[in-house]
ZABA-740047 format. One record per residue (C-alpha): x, y, z; residue number from 0. Coordinates in nm, 4 decimals, padded with zeros to 6 digits, m for minus. Layout:
BEGIN
<east:X; north:Y; up:Z; nr:NUM>
...
END
This chain:
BEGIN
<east:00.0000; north:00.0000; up:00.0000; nr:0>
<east:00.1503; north:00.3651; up:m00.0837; nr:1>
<east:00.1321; north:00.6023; up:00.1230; nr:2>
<east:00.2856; north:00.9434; up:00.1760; nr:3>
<east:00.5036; north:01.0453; up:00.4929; nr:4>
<east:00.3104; north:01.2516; up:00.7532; nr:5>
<east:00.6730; north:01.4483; up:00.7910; nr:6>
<east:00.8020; north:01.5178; up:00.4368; nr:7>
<east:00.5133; north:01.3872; up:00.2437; nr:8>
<east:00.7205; north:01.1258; up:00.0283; nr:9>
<east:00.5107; north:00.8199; up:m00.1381; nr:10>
<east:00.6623; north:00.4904; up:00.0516; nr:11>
<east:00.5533; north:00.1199; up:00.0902; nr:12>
<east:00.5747; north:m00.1045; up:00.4212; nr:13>
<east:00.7820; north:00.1173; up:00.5974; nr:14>
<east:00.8546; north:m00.0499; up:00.9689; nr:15>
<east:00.8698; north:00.3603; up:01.0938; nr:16>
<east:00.4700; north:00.3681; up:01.1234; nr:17>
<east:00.3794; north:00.6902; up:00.9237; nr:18>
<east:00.6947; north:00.8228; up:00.8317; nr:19>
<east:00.9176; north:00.6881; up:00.5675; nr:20>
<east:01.3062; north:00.6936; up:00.7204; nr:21>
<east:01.5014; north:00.7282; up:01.0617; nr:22>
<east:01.5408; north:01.0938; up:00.9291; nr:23>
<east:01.1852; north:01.1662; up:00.9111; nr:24>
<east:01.1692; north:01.0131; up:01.2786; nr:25>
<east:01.4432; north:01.2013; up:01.4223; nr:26>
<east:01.3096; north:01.5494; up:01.2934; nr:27>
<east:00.9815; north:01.5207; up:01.4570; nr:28>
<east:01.1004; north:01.3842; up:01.8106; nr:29>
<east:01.3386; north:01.7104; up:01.7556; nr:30>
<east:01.0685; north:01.9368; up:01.6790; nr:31>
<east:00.8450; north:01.8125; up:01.9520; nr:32>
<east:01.1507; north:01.8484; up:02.1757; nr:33>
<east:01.1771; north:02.1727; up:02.0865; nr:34>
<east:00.8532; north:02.2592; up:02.0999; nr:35>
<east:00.8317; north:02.1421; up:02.5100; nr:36>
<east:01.2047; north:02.3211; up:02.5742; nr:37>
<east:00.9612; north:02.6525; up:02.4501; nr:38>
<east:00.6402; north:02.5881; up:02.6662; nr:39>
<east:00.8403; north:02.5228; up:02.9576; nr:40>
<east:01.0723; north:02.7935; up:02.9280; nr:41>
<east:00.7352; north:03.0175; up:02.8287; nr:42>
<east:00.6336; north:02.8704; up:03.1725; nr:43>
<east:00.9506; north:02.9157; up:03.4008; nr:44>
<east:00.9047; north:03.2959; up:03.2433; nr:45>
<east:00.5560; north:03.3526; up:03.3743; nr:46>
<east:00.6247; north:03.2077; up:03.6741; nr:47>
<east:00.8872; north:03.4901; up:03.7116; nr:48>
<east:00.7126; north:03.7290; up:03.6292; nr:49>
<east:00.4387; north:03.6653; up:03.8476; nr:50>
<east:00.6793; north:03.6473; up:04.1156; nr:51>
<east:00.8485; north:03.9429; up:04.0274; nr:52>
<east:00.4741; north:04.1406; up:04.0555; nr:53>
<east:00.3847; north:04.0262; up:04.3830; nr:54>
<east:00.7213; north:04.0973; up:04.5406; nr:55>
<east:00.7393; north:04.4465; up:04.4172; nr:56>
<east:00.3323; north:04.4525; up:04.5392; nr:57>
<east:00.4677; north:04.3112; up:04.8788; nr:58>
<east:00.7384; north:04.6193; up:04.9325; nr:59>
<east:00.5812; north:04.8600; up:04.7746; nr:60>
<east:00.2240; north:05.0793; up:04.8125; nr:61>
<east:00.0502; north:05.3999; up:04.7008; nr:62>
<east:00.0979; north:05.7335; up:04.8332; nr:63>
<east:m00.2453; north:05.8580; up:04.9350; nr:64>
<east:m00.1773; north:06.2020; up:04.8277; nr:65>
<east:m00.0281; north:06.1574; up:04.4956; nr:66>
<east:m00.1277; north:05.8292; up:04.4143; nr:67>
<east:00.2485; north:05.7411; up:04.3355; nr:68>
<east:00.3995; north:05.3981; up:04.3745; nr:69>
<east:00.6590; north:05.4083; up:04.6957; nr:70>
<east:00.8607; north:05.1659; up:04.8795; nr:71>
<east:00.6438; north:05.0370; up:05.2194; nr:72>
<east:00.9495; north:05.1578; up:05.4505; nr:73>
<east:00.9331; north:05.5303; up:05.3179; nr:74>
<east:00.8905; north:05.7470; up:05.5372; nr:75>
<east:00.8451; north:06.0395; up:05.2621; nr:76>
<east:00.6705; north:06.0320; up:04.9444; nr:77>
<east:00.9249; north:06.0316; up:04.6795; nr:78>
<east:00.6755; north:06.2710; up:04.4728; nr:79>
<east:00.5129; north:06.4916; up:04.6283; nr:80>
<east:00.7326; north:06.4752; up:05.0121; nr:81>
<east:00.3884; north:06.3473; up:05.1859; nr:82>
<east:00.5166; north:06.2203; up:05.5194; nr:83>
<east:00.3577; north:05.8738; up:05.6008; nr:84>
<east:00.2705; north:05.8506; up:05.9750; nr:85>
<east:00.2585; north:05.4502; up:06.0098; nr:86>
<east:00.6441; north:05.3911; up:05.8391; nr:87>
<east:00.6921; north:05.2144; up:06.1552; nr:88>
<east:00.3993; north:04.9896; up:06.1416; nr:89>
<east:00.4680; north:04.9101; up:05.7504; nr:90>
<east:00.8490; north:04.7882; up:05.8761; nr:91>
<east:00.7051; north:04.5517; up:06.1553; nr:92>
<east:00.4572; north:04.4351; up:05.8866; nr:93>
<east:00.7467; north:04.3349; up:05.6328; nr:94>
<east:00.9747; north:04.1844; up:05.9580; nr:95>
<east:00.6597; north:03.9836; up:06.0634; nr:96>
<east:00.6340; north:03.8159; up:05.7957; nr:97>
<east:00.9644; north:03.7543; up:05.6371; nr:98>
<east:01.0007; north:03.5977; up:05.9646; nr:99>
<east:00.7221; north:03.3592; up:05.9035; nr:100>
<east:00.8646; north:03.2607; up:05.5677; nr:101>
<east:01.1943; north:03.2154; up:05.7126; nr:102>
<east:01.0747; north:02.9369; up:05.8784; nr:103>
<east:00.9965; north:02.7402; up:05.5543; nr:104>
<east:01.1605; north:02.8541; up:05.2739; nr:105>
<east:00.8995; north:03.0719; up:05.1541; nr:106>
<east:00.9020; north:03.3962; up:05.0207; nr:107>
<east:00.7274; north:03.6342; up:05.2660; nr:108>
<east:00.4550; north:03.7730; up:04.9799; nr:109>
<east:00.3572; north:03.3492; up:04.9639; nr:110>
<east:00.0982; north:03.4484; up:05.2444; nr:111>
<east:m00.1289; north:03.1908; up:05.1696; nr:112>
<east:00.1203; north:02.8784; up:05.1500; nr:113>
<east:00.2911; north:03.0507; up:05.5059; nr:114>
<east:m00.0450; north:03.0043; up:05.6412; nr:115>
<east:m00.1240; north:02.6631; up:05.5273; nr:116>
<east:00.2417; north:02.5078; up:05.6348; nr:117>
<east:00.1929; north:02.7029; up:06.0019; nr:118>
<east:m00.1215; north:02.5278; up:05.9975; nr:119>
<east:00.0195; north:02.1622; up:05.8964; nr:120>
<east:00.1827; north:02.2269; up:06.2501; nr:121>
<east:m00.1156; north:02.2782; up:06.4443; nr:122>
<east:m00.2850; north:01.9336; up:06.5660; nr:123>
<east:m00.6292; north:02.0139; up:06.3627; nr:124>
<east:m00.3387; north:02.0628; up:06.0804; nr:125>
<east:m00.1385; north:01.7299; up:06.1297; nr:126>
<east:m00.4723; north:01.5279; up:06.1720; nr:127>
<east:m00.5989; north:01.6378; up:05.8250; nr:128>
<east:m00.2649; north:01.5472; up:05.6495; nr:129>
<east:m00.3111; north:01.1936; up:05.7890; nr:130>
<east:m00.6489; north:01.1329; up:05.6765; nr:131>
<east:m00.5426; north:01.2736; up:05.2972; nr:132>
<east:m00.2341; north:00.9945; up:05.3429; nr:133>
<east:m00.5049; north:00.7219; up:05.4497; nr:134>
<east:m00.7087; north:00.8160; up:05.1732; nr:135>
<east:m00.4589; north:00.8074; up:04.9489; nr:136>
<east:m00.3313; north:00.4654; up:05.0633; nr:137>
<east:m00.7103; north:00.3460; up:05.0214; nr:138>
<east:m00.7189; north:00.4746; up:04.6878; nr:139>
<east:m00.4320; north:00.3196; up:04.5895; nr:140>
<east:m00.5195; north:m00.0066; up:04.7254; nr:141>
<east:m00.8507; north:00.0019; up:04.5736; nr:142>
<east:m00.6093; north:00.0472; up:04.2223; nr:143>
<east:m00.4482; north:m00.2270; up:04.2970; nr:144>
<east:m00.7346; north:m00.4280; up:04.3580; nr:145>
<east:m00.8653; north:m00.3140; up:04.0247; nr:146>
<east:m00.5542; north:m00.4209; up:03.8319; nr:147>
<east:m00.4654; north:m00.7495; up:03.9999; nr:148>
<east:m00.7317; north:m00.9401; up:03.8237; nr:149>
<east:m00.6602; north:m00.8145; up:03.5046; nr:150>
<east:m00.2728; north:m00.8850; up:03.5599; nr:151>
<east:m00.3813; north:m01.2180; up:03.6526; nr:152>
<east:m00.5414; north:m01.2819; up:03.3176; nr:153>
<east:m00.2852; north:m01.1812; up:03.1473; nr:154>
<east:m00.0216; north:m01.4063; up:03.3202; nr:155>
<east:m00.2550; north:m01.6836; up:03.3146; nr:156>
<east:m00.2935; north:m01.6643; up:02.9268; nr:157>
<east:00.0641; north:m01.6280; up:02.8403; nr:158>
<east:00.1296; north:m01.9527; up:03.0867; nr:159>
<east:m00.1340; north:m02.1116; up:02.8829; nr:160>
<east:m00.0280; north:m02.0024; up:02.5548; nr:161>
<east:00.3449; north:m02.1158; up:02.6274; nr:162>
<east:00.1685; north:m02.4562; up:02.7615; nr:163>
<east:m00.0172; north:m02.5183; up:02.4453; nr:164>
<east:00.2754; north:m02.4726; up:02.2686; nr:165>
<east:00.5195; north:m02.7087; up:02.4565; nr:166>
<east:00.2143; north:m02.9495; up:02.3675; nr:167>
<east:00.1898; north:m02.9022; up:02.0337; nr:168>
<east:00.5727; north:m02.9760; up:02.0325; nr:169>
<east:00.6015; north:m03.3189; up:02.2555; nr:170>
<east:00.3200; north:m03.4093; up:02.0194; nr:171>
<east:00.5078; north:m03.3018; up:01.6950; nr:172>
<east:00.8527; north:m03.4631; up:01.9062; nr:173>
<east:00.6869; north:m03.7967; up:01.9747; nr:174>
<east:00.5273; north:m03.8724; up:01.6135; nr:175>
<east:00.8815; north:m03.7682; up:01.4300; nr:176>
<east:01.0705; north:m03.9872; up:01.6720; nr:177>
<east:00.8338; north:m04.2472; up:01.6652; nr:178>
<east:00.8742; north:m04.2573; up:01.2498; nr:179>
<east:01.2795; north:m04.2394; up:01.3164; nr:180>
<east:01.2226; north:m04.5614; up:01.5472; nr:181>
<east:01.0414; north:m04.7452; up:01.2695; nr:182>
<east:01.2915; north:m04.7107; up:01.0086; nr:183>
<east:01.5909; north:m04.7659; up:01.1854; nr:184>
<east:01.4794; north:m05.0995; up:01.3438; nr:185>
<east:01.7655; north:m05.3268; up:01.3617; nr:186>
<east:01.7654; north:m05.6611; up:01.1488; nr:187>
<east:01.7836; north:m05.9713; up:01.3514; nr:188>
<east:02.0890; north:m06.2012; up:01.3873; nr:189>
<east:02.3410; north:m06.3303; up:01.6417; nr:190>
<east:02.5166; north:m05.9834; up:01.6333; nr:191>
<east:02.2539; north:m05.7651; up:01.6512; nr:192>
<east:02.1019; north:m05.9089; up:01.9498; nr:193>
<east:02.1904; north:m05.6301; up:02.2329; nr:194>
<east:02.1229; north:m05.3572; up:01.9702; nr:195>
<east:01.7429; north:m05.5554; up:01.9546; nr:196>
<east:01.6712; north:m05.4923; up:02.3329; nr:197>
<east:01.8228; north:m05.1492; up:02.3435; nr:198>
<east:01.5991; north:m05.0923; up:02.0415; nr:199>
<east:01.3026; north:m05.2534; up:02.1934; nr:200>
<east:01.3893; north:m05.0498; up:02.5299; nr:201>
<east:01.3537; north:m04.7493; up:02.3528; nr:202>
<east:01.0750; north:m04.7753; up:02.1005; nr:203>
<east:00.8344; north:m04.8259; up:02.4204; nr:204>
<east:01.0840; north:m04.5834; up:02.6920; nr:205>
<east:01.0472; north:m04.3304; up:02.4937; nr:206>
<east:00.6717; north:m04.2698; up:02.3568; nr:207>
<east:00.6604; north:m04.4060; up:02.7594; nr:208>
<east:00.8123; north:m04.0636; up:02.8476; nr:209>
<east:00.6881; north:m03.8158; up:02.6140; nr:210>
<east:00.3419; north:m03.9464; up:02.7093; nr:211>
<east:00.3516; north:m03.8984; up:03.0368; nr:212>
<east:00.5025; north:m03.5436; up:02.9607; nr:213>
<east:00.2588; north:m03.4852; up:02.7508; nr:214>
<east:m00.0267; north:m03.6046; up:03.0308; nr:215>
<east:00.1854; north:m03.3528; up:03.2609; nr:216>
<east:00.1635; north:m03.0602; up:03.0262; nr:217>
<east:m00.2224; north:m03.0990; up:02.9340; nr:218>
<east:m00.3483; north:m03.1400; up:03.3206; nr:219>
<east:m00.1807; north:m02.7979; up:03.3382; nr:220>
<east:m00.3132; north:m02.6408; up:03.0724; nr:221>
<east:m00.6669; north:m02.7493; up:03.2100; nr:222>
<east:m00.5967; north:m02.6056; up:03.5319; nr:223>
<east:m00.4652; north:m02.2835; up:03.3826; nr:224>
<east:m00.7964; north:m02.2915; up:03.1718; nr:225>
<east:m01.0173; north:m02.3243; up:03.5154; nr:226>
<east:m00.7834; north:m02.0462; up:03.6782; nr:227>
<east:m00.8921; north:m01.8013; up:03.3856; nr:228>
<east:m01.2275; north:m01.8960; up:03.4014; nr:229>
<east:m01.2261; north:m01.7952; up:03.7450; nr:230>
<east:m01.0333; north:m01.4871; up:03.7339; nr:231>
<east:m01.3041; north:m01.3709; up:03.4066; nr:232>
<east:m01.6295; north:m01.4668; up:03.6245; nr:233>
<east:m01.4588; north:m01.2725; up:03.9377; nr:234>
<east:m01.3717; north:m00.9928; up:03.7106; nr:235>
END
């Protein structure tokens, strides 16, 4: 069947690289989709920045109520229009107080909410609700794993049957061509031949002996495996 390359829209026939006709065809579009995630994540780790970036200079920084001009929190004076703010020292014990809560984990201090939520995770109420989201979690992931084992069980008990069938099929196919070996190679009878007779006689019935019994072996397991899947579908 032609077809034409989804990357460089060349006719080809049977090619084993899916919808694209070469290794080169392959290798461009893992590089362009590559590229393509190197951009969205560095469009990302941008935003991210610049988000920070706002609500730190939000965090330090606040309007003069006389001119309306953005100054830093610890002013004292309007930059602008030399207002003179009267609560510079309660604006400085507002930045200390809470740099000094984000200190404490690693946090920026303009990360309010995440301050408050780890100061909470500390706080009994705080350290009980973390424990039920682990035991729920645990429960959910149990309840997963529940799901999945039967269906991993039916797929390990048909690949132990397949592989059964098949070692079958083979001691069958095994016993038949060395059965037809035994036949022709029958030694003729005579004063010299009579120790190659009974080891001839020993194995023409020793050996279709053994691969029967093998054979019983192999099909008693494959009817077992058979009753396992059947009960692994109706539980299912």
């Amino acid at each position: 069947m032609i077809r034409n390359c989804s990357w460089c829209n060349s006719p080809f026939d049977n090619s084993v690289y899916g919808f694209y006709c070469s290794m080169k065809c392959v290798n461009e579009v893992c590089d362009r989709e590559s590229q393509s995630r190197a951009r969205i994540a560095s469009a990302y780790d941008a935003e991210n920045k610049e988000r920070s970036l706002k609500d730190e200079i939000f965090f330090y920084s606040r309007e003069c109520s006389q001119c309306a001009e953005t100054v830093k929190r610890k002013a004292k004076v309007c930059k602008e229009c030399g207002f003179e703010f009267s609560d510079n020292q309660e604006q400085i014990e507002y930045l200390n107080f809470w740099e000094e809560r984000a200190a404490k984990f690693d946090l920026k201090p303009w990360q309010m909410k995440e301050i408050e939520q780890e100061e909470f995770n500390l706080t009994p109420e705080g350290k009980q609700r973390i424990a039920e989201q682990e035991r729920l979690k645990r429960e959910q992931e149990e309840k997963e794993e529940k799901e999945r084992e039967p269906k991993q069980q039916i797929e390990r008990a048909e690949e132990q049957l397949n592989l059964l069938q098949i070692v079958w099929v083979l001691f069958v196919v095994i016993s038949v061509f060395g059965e037809l070996v035994l036949v022709f190679s029958e030694p003729k009878p005579g004063l010299d031949a009579i120790d190659s007779l009974i080891q001839f006689h020993f194995v023409r019935w020793g050996f279709p002996l053994v691969i029967f019994l093998f054979s019983w072996f192999v099909y008693r397991q494959i009817d077992e495996t058979k009753r396992r899947l059947d009960e692994y579908r109706n539980f299912k």
